[in-house]
PyMOL Python script that loads the backbone (N, CA, C, O; Angstrom):
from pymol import cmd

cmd.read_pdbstr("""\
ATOM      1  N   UNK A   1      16.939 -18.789 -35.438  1.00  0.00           N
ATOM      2  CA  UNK A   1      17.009 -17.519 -34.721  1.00  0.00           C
ATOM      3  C   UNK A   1      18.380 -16.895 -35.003  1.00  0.00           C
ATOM      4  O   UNK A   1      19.356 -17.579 -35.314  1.00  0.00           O
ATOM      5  N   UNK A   2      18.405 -15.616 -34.885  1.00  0.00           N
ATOM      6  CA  UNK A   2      19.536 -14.681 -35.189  1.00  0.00           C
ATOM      7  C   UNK A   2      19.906 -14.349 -34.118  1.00  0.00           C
ATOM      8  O   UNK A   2      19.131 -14.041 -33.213  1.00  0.00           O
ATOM      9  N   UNK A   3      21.529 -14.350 -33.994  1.00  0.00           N
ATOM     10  CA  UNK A   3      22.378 -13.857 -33.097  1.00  0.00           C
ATOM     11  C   UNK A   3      21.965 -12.297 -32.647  1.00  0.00           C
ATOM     12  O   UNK A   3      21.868 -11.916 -31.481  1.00  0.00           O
ATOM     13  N   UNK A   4      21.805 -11.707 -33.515  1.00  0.00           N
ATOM     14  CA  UNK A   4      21.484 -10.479 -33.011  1.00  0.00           C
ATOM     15  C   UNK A   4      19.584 -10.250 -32.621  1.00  0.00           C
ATOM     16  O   UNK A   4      19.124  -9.109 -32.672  1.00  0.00           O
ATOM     17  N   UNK A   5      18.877 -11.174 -32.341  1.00  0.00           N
ATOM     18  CA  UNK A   5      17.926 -11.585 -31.531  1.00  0.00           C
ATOM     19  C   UNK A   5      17.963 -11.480 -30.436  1.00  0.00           C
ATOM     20  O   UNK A   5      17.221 -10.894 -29.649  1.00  0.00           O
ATOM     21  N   UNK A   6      19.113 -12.224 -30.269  1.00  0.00           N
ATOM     22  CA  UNK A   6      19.212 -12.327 -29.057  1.00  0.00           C
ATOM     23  C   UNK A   6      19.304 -11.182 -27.635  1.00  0.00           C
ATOM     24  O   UNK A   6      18.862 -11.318 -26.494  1.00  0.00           O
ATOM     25  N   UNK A   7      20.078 -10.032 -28.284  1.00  0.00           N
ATOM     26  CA  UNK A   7      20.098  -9.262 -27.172  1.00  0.00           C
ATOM     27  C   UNK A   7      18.438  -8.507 -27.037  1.00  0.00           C
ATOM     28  O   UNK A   7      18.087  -8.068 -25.941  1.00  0.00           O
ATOM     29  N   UNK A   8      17.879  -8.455 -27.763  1.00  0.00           N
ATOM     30  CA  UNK A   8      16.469  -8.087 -27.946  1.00  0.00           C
ATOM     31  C   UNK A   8      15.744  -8.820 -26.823  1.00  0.00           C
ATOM     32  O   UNK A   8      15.180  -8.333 -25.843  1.00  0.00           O
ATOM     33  N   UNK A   9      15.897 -10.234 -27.215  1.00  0.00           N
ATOM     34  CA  UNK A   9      15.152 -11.034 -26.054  1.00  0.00           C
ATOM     35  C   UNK A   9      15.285 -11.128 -24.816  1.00  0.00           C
ATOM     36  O   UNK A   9      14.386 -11.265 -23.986  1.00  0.00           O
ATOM     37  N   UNK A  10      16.569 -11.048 -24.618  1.00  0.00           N
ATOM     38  CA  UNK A  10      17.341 -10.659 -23.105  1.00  0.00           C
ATOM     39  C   UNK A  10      16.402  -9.805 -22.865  1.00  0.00           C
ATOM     40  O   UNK A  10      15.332 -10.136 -22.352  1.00  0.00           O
ATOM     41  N   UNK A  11      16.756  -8.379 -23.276  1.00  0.00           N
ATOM     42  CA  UNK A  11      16.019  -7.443 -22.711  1.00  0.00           C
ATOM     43  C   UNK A  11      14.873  -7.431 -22.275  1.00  0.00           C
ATOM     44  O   UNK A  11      14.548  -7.050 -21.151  1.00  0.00           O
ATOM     45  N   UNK A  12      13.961  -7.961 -23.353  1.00  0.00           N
ATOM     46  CA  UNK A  12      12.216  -8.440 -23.660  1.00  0.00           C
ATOM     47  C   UNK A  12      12.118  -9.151 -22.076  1.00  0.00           C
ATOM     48  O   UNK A  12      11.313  -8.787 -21.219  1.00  0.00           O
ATOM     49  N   UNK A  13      13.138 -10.251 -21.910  1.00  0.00           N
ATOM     50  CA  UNK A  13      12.990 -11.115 -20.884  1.00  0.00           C
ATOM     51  C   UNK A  13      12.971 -10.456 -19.345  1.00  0.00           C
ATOM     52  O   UNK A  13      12.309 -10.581 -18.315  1.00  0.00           O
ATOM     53  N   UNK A  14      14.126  -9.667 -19.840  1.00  0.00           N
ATOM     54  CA  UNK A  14      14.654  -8.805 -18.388  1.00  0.00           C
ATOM     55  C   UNK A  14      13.361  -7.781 -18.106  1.00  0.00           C
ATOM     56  O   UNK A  14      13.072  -7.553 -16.931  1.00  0.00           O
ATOM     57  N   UNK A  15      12.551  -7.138 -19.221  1.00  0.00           N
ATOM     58  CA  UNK A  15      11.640  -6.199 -18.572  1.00  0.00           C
ATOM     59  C   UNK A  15      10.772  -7.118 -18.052  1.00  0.00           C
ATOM     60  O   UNK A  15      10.793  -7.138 -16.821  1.00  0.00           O
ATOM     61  N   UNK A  16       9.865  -8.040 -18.670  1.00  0.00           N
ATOM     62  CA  UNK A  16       8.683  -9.098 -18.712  1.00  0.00           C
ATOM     63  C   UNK A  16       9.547  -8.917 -16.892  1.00  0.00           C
ATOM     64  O   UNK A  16       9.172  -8.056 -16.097  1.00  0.00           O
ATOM     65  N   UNK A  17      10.390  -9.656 -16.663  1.00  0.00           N
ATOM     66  CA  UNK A  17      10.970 -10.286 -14.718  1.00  0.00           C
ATOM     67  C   UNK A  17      10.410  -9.115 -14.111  1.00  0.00           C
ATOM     68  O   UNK A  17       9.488  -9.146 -13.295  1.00  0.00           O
ATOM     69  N   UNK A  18      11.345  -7.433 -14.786  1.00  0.00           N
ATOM     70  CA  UNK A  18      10.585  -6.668 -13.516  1.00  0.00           C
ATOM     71  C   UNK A  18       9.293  -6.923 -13.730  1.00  0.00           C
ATOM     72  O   UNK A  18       8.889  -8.024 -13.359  1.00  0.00           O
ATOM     73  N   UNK A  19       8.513  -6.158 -14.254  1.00  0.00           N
ATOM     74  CA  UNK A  19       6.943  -6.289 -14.733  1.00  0.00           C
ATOM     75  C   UNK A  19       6.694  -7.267 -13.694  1.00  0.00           C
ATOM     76  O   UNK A  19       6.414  -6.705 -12.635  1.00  0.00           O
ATOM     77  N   UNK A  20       6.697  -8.472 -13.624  1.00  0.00           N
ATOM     78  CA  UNK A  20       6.508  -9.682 -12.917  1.00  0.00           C
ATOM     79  C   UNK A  20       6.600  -9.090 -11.092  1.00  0.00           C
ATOM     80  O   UNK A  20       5.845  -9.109 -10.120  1.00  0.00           O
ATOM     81  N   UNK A  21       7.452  -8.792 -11.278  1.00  0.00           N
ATOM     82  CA  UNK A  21       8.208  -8.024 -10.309  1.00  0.00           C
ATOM     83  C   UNK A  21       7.313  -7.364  -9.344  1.00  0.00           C
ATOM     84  O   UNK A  21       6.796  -7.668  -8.269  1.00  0.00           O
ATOM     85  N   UNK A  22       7.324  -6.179 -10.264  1.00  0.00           N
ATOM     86  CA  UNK A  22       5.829  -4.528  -9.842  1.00  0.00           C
ATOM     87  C   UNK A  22       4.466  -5.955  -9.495  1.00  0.00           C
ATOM     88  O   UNK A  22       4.019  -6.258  -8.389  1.00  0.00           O
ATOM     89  N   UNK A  23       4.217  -6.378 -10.414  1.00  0.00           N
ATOM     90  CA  UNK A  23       2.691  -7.001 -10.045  1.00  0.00           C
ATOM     91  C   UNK A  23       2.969  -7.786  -8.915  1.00  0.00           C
ATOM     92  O   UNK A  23       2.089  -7.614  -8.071  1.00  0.00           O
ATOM     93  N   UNK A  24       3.894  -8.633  -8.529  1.00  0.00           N
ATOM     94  CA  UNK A  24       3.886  -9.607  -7.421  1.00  0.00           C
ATOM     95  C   UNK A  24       3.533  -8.306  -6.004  1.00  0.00           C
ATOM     96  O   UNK A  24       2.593  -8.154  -5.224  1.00  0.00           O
ATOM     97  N   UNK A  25       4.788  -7.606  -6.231  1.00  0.00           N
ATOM     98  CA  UNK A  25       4.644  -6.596  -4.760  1.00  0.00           C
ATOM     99  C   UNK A  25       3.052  -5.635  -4.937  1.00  0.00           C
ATOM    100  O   UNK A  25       2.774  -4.915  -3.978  1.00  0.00           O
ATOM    101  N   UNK A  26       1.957  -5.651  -6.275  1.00  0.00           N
ATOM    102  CA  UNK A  26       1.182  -4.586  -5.975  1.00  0.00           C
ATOM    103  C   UNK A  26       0.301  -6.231  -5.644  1.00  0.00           C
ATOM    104  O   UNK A  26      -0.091  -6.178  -4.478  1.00  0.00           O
ATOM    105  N   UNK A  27       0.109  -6.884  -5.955  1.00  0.00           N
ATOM    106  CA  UNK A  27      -0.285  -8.067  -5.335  1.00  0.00           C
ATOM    107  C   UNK A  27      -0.632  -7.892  -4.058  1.00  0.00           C
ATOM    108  O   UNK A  27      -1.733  -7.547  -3.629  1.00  0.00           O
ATOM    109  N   UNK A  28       0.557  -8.195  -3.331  1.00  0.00           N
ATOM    110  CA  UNK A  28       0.792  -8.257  -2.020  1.00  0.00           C
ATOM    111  C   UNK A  28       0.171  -6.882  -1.323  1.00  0.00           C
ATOM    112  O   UNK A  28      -0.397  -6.950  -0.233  1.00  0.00           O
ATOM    113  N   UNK A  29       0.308  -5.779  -1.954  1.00  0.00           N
ATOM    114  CA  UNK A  29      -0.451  -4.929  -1.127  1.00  0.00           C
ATOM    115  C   UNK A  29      -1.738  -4.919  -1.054  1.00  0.00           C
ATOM    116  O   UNK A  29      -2.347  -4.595  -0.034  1.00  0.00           O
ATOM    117  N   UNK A  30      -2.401  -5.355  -2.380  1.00  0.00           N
ATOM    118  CA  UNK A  30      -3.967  -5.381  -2.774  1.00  0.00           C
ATOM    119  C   UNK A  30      -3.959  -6.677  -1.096  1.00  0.00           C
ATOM    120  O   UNK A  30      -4.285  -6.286   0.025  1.00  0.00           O
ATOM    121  N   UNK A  31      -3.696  -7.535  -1.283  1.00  0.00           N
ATOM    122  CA  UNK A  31      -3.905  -8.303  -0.522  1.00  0.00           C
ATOM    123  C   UNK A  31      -4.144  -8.218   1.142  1.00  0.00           C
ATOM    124  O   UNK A  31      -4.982  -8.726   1.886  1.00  0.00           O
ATOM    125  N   UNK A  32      -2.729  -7.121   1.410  1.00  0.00           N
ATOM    126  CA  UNK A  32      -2.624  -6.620   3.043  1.00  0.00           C
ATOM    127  C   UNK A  32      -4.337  -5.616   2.858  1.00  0.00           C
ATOM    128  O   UNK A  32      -5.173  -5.600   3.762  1.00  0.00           O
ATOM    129  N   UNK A  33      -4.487  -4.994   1.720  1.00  0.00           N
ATOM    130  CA  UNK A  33      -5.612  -4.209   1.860  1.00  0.00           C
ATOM    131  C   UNK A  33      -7.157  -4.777   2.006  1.00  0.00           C
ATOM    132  O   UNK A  33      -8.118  -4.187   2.500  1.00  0.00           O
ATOM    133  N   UNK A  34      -7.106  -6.146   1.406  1.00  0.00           N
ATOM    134  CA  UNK A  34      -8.225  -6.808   1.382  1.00  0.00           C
ATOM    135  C   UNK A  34      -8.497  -7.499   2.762  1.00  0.00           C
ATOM    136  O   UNK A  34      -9.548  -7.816   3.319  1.00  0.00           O
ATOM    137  N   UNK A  35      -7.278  -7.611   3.091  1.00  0.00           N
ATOM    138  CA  UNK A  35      -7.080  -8.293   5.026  1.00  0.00           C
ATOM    139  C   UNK A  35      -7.878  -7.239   5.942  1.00  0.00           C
ATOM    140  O   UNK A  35      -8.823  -7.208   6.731  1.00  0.00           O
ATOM    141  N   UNK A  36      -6.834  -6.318   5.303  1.00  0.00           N
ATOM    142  CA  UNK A  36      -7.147  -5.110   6.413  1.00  0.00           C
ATOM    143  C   UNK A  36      -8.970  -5.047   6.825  1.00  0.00           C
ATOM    144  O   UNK A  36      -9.709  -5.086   7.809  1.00  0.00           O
ATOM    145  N   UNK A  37      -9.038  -4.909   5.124  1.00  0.00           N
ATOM    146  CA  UNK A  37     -10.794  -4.481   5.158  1.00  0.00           C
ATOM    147  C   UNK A  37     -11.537  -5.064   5.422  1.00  0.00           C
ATOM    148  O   UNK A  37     -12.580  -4.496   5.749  1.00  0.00           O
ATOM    149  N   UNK A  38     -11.481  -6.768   5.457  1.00  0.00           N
ATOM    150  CA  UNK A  38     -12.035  -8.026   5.998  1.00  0.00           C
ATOM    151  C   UNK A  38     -11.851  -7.201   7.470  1.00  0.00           C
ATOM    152  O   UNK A  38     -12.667  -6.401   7.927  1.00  0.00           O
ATOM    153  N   UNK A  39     -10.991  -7.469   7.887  1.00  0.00           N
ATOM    154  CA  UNK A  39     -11.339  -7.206   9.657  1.00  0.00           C
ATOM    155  C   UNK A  39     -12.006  -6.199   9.881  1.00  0.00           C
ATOM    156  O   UNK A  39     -12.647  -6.486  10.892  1.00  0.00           O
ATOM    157  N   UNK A  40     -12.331  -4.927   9.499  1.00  0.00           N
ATOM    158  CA  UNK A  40     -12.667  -4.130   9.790  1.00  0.00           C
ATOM    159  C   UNK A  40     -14.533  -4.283   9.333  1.00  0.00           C
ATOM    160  O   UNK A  40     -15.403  -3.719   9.996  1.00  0.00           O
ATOM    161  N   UNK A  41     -14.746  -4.902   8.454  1.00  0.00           N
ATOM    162  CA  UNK A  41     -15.936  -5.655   8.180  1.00  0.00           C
ATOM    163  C   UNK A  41     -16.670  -6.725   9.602  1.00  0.00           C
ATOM    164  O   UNK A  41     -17.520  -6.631  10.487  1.00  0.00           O
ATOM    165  N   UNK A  42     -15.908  -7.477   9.192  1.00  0.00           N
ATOM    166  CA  UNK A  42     -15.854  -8.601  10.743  1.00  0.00           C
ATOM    167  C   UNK A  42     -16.020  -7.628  11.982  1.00  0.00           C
ATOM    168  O   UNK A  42     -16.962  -7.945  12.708  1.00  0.00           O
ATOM    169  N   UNK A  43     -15.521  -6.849  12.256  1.00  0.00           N
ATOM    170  CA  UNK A  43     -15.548  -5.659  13.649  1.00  0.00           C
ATOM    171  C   UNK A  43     -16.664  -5.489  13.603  1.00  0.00           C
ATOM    172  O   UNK A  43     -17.424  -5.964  14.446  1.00  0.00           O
ATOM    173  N   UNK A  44     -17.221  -4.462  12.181  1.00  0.00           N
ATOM    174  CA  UNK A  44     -18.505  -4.297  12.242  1.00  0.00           C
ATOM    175  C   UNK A  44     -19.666  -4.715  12.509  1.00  0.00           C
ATOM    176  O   UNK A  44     -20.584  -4.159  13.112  1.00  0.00           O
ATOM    177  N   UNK A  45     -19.579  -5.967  11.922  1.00  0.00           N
ATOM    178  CA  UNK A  45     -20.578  -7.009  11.856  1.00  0.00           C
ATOM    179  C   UNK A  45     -20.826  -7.852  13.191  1.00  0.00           C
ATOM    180  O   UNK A  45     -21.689  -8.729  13.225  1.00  0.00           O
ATOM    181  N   UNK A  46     -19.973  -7.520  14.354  1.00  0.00           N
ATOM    182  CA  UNK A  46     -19.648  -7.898  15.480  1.00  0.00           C
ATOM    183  C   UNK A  46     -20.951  -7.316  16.307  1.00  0.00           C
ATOM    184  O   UNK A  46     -21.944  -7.753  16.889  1.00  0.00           O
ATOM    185  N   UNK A  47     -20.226  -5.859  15.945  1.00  0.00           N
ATOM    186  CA  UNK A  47     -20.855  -4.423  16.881  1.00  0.00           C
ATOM    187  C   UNK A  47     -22.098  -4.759  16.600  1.00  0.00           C
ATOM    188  O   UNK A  47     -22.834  -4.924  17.572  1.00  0.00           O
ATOM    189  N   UNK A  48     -22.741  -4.976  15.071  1.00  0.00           N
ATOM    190  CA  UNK A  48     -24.100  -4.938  14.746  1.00  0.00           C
ATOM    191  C   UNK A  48     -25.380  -6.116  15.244  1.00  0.00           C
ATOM    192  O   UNK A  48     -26.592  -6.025  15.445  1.00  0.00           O
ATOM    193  N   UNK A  49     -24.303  -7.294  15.311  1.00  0.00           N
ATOM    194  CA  UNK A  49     -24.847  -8.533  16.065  1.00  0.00           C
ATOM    195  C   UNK A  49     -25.118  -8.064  17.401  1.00  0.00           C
ATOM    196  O   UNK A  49     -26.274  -8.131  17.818  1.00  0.00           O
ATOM    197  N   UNK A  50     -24.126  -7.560  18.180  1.00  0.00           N
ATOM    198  CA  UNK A  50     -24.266  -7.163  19.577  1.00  0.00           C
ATOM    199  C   UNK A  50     -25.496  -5.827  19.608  1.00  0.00           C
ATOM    200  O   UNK A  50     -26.202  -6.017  20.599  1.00  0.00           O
ATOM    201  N   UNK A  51     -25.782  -5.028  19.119  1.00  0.00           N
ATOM    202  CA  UNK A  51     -26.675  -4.174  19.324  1.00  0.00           C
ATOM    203  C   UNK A  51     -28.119  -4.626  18.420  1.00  0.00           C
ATOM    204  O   UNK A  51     -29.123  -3.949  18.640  1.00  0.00           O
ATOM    205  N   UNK A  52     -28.194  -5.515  17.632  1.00  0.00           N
ATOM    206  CA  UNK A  52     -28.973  -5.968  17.427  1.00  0.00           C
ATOM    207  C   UNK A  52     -29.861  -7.160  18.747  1.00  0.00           C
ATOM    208  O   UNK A  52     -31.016  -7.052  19.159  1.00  0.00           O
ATOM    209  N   UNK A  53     -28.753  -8.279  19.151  1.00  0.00           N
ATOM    210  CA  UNK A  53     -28.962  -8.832  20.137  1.00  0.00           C
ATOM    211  C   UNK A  53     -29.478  -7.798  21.219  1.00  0.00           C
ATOM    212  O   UNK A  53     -30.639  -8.051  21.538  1.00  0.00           O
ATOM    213  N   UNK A  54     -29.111  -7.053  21.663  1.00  0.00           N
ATOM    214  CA  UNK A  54     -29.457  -5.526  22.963  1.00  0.00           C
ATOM    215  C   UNK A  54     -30.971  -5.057  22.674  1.00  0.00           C
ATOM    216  O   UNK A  54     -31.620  -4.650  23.637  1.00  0.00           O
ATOM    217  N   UNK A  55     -31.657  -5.098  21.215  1.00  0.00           N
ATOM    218  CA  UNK A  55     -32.520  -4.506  20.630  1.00  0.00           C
ATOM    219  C   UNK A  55     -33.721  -5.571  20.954  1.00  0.00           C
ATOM    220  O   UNK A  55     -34.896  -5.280  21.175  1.00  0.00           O
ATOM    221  N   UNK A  56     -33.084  -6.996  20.925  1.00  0.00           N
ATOM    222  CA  UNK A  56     -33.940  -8.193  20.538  1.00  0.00           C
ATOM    223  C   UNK A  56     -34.586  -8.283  22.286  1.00  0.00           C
ATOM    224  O   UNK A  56     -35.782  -8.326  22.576  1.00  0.00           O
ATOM    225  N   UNK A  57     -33.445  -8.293  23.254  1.00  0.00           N
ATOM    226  CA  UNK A  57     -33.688  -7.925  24.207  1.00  0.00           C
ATOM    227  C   UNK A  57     -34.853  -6.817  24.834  1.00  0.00           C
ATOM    228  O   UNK A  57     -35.649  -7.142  25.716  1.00  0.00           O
ATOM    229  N   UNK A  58     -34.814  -5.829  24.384  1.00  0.00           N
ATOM    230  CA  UNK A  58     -35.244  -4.478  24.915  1.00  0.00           C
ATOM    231  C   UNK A  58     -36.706  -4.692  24.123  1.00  0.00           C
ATOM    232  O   UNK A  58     -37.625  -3.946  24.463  1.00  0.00           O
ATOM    233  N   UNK A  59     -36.890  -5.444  23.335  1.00  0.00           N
ATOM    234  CA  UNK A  59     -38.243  -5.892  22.400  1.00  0.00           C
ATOM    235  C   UNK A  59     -39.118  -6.784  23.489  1.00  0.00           C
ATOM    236  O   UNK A  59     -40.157  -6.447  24.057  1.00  0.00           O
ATOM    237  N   UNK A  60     -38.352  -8.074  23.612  1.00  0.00           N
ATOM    238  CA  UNK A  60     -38.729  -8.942  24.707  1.00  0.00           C
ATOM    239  C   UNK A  60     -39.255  -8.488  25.900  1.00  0.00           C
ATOM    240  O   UNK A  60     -40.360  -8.793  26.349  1.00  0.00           O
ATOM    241  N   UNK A  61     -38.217  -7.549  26.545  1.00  0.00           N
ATOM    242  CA  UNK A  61     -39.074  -6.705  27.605  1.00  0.00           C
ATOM    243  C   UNK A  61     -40.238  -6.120  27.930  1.00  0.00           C
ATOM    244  O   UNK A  61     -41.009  -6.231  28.883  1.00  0.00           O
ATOM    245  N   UNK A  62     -40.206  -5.287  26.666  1.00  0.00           N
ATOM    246  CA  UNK A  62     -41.786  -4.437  26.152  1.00  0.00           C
ATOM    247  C   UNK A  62     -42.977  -5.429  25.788  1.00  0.00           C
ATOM    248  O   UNK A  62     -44.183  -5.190  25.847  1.00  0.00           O
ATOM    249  N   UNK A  63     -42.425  -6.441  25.451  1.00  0.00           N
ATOM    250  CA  UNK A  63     -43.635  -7.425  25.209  1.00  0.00           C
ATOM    251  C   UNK A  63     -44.350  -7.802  26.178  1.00  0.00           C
ATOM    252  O   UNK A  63     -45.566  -7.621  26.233  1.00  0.00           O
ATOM    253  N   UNK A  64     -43.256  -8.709  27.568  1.00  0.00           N
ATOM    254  CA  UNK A  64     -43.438  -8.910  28.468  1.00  0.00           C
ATOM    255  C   UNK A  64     -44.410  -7.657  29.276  1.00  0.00           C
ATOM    256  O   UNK A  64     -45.446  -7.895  29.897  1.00  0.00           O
ATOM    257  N   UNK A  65     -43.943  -6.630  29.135  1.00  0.00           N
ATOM    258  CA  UNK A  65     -44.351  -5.338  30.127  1.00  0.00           C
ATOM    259  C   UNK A  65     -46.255  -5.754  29.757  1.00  0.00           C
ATOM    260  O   UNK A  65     -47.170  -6.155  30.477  1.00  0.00           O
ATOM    261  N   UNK A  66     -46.133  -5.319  27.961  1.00  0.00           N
ATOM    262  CA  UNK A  66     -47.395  -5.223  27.744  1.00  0.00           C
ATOM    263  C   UNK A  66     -48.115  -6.586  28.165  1.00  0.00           C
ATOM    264  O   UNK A  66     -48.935  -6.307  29.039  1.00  0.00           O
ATOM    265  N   UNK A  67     -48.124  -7.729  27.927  1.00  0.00           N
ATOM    266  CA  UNK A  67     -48.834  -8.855  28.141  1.00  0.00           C
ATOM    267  C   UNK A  67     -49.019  -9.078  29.811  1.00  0.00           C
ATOM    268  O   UNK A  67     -49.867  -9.773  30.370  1.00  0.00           O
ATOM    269  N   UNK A  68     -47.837  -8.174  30.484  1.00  0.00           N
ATOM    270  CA  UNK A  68     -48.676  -7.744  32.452  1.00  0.00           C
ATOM    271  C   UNK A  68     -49.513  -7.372  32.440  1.00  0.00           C
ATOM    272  O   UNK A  68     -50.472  -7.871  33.029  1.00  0.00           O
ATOM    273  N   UNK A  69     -49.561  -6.197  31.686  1.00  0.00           N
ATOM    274  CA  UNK A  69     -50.416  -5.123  31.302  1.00  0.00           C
ATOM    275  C   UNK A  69     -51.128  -5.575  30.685  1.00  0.00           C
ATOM    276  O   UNK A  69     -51.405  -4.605  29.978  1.00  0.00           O
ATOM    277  N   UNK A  70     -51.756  -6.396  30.313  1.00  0.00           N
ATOM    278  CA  UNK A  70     -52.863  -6.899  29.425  1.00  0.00           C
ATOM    279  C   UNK A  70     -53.545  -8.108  30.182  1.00  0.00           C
ATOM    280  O   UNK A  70     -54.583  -8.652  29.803  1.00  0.00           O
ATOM    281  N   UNK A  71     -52.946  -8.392  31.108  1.00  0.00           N
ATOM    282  CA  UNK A  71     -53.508  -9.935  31.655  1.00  0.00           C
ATOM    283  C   UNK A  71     -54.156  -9.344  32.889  1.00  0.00           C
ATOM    284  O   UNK A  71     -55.064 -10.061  33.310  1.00  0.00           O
ATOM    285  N   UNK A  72     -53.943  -8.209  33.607  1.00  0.00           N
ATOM    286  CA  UNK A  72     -54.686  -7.832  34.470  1.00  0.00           C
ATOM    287  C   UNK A  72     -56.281  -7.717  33.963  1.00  0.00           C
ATOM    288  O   UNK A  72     -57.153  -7.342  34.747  1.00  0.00           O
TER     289      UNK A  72
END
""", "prot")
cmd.dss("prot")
cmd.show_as("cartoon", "prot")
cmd.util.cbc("prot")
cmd.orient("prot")
């Protein structure tokens, strides 16, 4: 290798670190964003269990109603 390589590679080296750099921190945001959106998924899927359960309910009822109504 040549002495005057060398400052080339430095440099090469020094951009490659930031580079390294930018991706670690866009990393980390992709990441807070994928959190974020998980919970907000999970919330959903909460609400939908619960009004589904309310539905399963309000089904049961009507069944019941009709099979009064049918056994007379």
């Amino acid at each position: 290798m040549e002495t005057h390589d060398i400052p080339d590679r430095v440099a090469m080296l020094e951009r490659m670190a930031a580079q390294q750099l930018t991706l670690n921190d866009l990393l980390i945001q992709v990441t807070a964003r994928l959190e974020q959106e998980q919970g907000l998924h999970a919330e959903r899927l909460a609400r939908h269990e619960e009004q589904m359960a309310g539905l399963r309910q309000i089904l049961e009822t009507l069944k019941d109603m009709l099979d009064r109504g049918n056994s007379h």
